[in-house]
Residue, then its C-alpha position, 0 to 999 in steps of 0.5 A: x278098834x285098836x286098844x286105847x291106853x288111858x290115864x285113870x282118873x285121880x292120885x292112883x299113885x297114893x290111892x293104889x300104895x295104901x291099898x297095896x301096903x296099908x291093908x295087909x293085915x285083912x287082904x282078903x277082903x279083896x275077894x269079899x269086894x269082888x263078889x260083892x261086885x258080883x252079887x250086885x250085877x247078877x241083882x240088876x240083870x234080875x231088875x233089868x230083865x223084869x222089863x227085857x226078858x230078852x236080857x236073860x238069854x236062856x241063861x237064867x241061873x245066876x251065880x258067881x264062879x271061883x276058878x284058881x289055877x296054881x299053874x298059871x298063878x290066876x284066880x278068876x271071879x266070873x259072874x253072868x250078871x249085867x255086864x259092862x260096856x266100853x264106857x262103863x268099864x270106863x267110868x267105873x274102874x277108869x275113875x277112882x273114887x268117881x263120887x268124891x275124888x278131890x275129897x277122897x285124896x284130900x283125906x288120905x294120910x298114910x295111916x294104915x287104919x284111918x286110910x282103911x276105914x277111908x277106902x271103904x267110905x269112898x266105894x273103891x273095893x275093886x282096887x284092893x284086887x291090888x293087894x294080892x294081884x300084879x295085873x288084873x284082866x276084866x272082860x265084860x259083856x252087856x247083856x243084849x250086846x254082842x261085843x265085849x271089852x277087855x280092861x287091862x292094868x297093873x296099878x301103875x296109873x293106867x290101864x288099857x281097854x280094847x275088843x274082846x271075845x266072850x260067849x255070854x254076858x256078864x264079866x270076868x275078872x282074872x286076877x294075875x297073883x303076886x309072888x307071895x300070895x298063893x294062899x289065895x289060890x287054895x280051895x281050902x283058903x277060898x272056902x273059908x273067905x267066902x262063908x266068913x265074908x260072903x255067906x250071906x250072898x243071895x245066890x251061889x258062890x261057887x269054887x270050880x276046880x281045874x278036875x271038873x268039881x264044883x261046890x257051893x260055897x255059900x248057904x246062898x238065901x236072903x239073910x233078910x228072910x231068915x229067922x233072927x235067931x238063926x243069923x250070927x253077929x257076924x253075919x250080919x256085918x258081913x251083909x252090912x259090908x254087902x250092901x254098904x260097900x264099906x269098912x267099917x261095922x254097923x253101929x246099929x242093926x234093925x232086923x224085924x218082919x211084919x205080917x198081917x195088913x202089910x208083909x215086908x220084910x226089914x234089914x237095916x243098918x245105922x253105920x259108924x262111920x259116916x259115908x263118904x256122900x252123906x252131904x251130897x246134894x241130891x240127898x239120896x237114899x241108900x237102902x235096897x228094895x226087893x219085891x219077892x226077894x227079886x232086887x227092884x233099886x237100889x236107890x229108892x228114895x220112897x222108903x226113907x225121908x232124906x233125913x235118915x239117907x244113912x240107914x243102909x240094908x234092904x226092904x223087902x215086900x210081898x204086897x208090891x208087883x215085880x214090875x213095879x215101875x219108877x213112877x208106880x214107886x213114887x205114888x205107891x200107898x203101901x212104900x208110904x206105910x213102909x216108910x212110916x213104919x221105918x220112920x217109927x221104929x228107927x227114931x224108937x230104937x235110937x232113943x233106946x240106944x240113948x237112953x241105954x249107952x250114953x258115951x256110944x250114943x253120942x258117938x252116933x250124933x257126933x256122925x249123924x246129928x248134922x242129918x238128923x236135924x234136917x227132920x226138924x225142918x222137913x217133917x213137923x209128924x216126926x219133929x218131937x220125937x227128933x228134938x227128944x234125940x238132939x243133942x248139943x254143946x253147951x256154953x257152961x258144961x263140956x260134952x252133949x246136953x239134951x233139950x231135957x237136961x238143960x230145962x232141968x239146969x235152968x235158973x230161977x226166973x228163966x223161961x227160955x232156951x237160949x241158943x246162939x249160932x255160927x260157924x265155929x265152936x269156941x268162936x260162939x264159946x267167946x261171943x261178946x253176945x254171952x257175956x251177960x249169960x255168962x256174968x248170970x250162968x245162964x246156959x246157952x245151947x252152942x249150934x254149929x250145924x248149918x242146918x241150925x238156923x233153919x230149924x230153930x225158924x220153925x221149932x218154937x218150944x221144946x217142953x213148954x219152954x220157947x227157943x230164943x236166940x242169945x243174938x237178939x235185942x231182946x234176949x233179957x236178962x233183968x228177971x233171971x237170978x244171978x251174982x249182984x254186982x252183974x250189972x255194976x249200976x255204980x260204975x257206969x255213966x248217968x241216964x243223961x250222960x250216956x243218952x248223950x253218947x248214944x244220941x252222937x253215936x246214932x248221929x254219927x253212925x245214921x243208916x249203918x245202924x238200926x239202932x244204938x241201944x244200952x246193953x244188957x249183955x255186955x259185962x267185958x266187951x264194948x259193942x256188940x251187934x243184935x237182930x231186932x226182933x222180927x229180923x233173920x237171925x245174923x248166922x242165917x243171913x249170913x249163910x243166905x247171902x253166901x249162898x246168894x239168896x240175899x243181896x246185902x246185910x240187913x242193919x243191926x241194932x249196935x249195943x253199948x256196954x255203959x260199964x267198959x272204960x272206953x265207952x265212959x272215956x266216950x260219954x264224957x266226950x260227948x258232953x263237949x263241944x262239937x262232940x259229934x265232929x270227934x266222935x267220927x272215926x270212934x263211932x265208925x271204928x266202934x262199929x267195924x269192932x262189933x261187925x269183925x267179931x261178929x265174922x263180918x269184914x269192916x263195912x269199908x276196909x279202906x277207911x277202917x285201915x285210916x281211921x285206925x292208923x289216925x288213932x294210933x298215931x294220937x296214941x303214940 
């Protein structure tokens, strides 16, 4: 097969620019990367050979080999791990950022820090070879195949693949030094990346030189197994940028061993920044597990709930088998006592990270919060521990408020939480739905997470104190305390002029409504829209009807503030002869307002436009 020139997939143009110019300040962790790389193919060839003894080959000492060579202005990182084939060599250095292209060029700015901290989320680390290489050559052979395969680019926007020769599997990576950057081919220079960025590697990194001498360069044991004393800050973050792949360093680190009825090891990490598939829908987790300190997977989804799928780091447990298989892994007692044992001391050291820092809490939910909340809905075992951790936006106070700290806030004659939802924050700030909150200074909780609608279906109470929507008709304000001229009795039509209003308006309006009620909410608008109570809350049906669960918007009940001058000026024009007839297009304009604050179009554009046009043109 002749070799094949191929476009990368994705703006490799401004991809490769920011890698090459905006990380110059820490170029090498180009070779942390690599070996990181490394480290992880030689751990699914020991995962992989557990089923395919074969795959060893006798060859089962796995390491990772430095070999600088100042004449030819090369440095080679070689593994004997997995290896690649054609298409993976494809897929995996072919298509950039290959989990999130669109978002990831979407996001690039320019700015060197954030562009950063941006490479690292989307788990391209191989390009940051760029920095310091003009070309860069990866010849890769699967283990159980006998052809290998050569990949070839400069950064330019392609790169070539074709046929090559190696004797063992693994891959190789040869990297063509820029004019400038021959510190990297230093041993003395070499040595101190590896122990800053890579002592942590569970196998033998090691530097070979053009005389025939060899050194490890790394302690190469599990940082996992150490003792906690024994292991520095920073390695800790070097193992969290191991494992993670990203940038950023961790905000959290768990690291605990338990003996006794069960023995495992724990080595977790809560980033600070969020990774790049966090919201993926698959919902997968990211922490590793070892049986033995023998890697099992990656991806094991038993070990923590969807809802902690951030946790990055290992487990590690003697009381599995080495060839525990994907489904023993699913139905395995001993992963669920783990999983809860994660479960508890992740949610304990959180709410004393809470307790202890508030402003770098906070910073954690601001990141996290949306995933966590997720819980509340799926695991009613863990549903206290989460709502003690909740934090939200407040219609009265700037910042996070805790469930606690608005119970300790509330008015006199208040028996409920209030919360409205939607999409967007100063939106719901400015809802007609809060104005009698407001007029009374009662605090209602902001939720702008589109997981909020959903918990608040099965969370009833918090503390003794029911969760109820701001939204709904009934949310009643007569027995909450509050300023005495609220409700401005005085100024307002009778009982009997306003029922005729209401009366015409339920007329006129028929189907369109549930109901045309007197407002108790209203202090400066004049509609607004309720949910009956027993109706899905407005945001929630909203969201299932974009995301096609339900056909069509329910009715709502259209509340009517007596106090606005408008609805007076209305009230007095219901008394009147053919009153129903007049009211036609204020009725359906009125409505069409309550429903266009609300995010909802005008129930028919076209006539919304008319009658509106008509009212100008009488104004006029």
């Amino acid at each position: 097969m002749t070799d094949q020139t191929l476009q990368f997939q994705s703006d490799v143009t401004r991809l490769l620019h920011i890698v090459t110019h905006a990380l110059y300040s820490q170029k090498e962790i180009f070779l942390r990367e690599l070996i990181s790389n490394a480290s992880d193919a030689c751990d699914k060839l020991r995962f992989a050979a557990q089923t395919e003894a074969d795959l060893w080959a006798g060859d089962s000492d796995l390491k990772v080999v430095l070999t600088p060579d100042k004449a030819a202005g090369t440095l080679t990182i070689a593994d004997n791990g997995i290896g690649m084939d054609r298409d993976e060599l494809i897929g995996n250095l072919g298509t950039i950022a290959r989990s999130g292209t669109g978002e990831f060029a979407a996001k690039m700015t320019g700015d060197a820090a954030k562009d950063m901290a941006l490479i690292g989320q989307f788990g391209v680390g191989f390009y940051s070879a760029f920095m310091v290489a003009e070309k860069v050559e990866v010849i890769s052979r699967k283990a159980g195949e006998a052809q290998a395969w050569r990949w070839t680019s400069d950064g330019s926007g392609q790169f070539t693949i074709g046929e090559a020769e190696k004797p063992g599997r693994g891959t190789t990576i040869i990297l063509h030094m820029r004019k400038g950057e021959e510190e990297f081919l230093e041993s003395l220079r070499l040595s101190h990346i590896v122990r800053t960025y890579s002592d942590h590697i569970a196998l033998p990194v090691v530097l070979e030189e053009g005389d025939g001498k060899s050194e490890t360069l790394n302690s190469a044991s599990a940082l996992w197994a150490r003792p906690k004393s024994d292991v520095t800050e920073e390695q800790y973050q070097g193992f969290y940028h191991h494992v993670s792949h990203a940038f950023d360093d961790p905000w959290l680190t768990l690291h605990t061993r338990a003996e006794g009825k069960l023995d495992y090891s724990l080595l977790l990490f809560v980033p600070s920044s969020r990774p790049h598939d966090l919201f993926d829908p698959a919902r997968k987790s990211a922490l590793r597990l070892y049986v033995r300190r023998v890697f099992i997977t990656d991806r094991c989804d038993e070990l923590v709930p969807p809802w902690l799928r951030f946790l990055r780091g290992v487990v590690d447990s003697a009381d599995l088998p080495l060839n525990v298989s994907r489904e023993m892994l699913q139905h395995n007692p001993v992963l669920a006592r783990i999983k809860q044992a994660i479960n508890r001391r992740v949610l304990t050291e959180l709410d004393k990270k809470a307790a202890r820092d508030v402003a770098d809490y906070e910073k954690f939910w601001e990141a996290f919060g949306p995933v966590l909340k997720e819980g509340l809905y799926e695991d009613p075992e863990h549903r206290e521990a989460i709502l003690k951790l909740a934090r939200f936006r407040s219609s009265q106070r700037d910042g996070w408020v805790s469930l606690d700290d608005y119970i300790a806030a509330m008015k006199d004659g208040q028996s409920a939480i209030y919360v409205i939802s939607g999409e967007q924050l100063e939106q719901l700030k400015h809802s007609p739905q809060l104005e009698g909150f407001r007029a009374k200074g009662v605090e209602v909780l902001l939720l702008t997470d589109p997981v909020d609608d959903f918990w608040l279906s099965v969370v009833r109470d918090h503390a003794g104190k029911p969760l109820k929507s701001a939204s709904r008709a009934g949310a009643d304000l007569d027995g909450i305390a509050g300023s005495a001229d609220e409700t401005k009795s005085e100024d307002r039509p009778d009982d009997a002029t306003l029922g005729t209003l209401i009366a015409a308006l339920k007329q006129v309006l028929g189907d369109a409504v549930k109901d045309v009620r007197e407002s108790k909410r209203l202090t400066d608008s004049a509609v607004c829209l309720s949910a009956a109570d027993g109706d899905l809350d407005m945001h929630l049906e909203r969201l299932l009807r974009q995301h096609k669960q339900l056909d069509k918007a329910s009715t709502r009940i259209l509340e009517i503030n007596p106090g606005h001058p408008l609805i007076k000026a209305l009230a007095v024009r219901a008394q009147q002869p053919g009153a129903v007839d007049a009211l036609e297009d204020a009725a359906h304009l009125l409505l069409d307002q309550a429903r266009l604050v609300e995010g909802e179009p005008p129930a028919d554009a076209l006539q919304f436009a008319q009658r509106l046009a008509k009212l100008m043109e009488k104004a006029i």
